[in-house]
ZAMARGU-4260 file (C-alpha; in steps of 0.2 Angstrom, whole numbers, plus 5000, padded with zeros to 4 digits):
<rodrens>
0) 4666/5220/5761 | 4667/5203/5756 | 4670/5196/5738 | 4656/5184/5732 | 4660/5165/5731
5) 4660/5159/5715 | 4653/5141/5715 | 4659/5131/5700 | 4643/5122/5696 | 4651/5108/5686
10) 4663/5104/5698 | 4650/5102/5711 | 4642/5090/5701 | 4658/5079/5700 | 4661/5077/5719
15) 4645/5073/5723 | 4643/5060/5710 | 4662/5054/5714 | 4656/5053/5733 | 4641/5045/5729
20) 4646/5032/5718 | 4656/5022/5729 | 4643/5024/5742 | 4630/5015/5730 | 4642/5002/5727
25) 4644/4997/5746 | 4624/4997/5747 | 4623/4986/5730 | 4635/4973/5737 | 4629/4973/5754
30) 4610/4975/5749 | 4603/4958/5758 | 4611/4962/5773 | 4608/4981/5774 | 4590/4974/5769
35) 4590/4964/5786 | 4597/4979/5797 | 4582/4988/5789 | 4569/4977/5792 | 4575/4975/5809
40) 4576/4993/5813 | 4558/4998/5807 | 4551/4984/5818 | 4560/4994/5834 | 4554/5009/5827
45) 4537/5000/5824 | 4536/4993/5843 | 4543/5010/5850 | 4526/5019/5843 | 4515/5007/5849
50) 4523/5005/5866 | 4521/5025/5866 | 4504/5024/5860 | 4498/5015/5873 | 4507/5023/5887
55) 4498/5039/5880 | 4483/5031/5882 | 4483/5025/5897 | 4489/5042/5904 | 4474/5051/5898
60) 4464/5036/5905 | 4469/5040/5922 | 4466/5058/5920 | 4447/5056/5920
</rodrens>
């Protein structure tokens, strides 16, 4: 039988916040351009949906 892992909470807490803290300082510095990489990808996305939208329309269209 397997011995339980002991997860050391407060060690846990450390690495995520020493992963994360760097991360967050990337996004700071490069927040107008990550902002325009944003803006840009949720106007694909928006197009995408509405380009499916239609073509889901027009099938049922033609089924009647």
């Amino acid at each position: 039988m397997r011995q339980p892992i002991d997860i050391d909470i407060d060690y846990v807490f450390k690495a995520i916040v020493g992963t994360a803290s760097p991360v967050l300082d990337v996004i700071t510095s490069y927040q107008e351009q990550i902002e325009w990489h944003l803006r840009f990808a949720s106007l694909l996305v928006g197009l995408l949906v509405g380009i499916l939208s239609l073509v889901a329309m027009v099938r049922k269209l033609r089924r009647k």
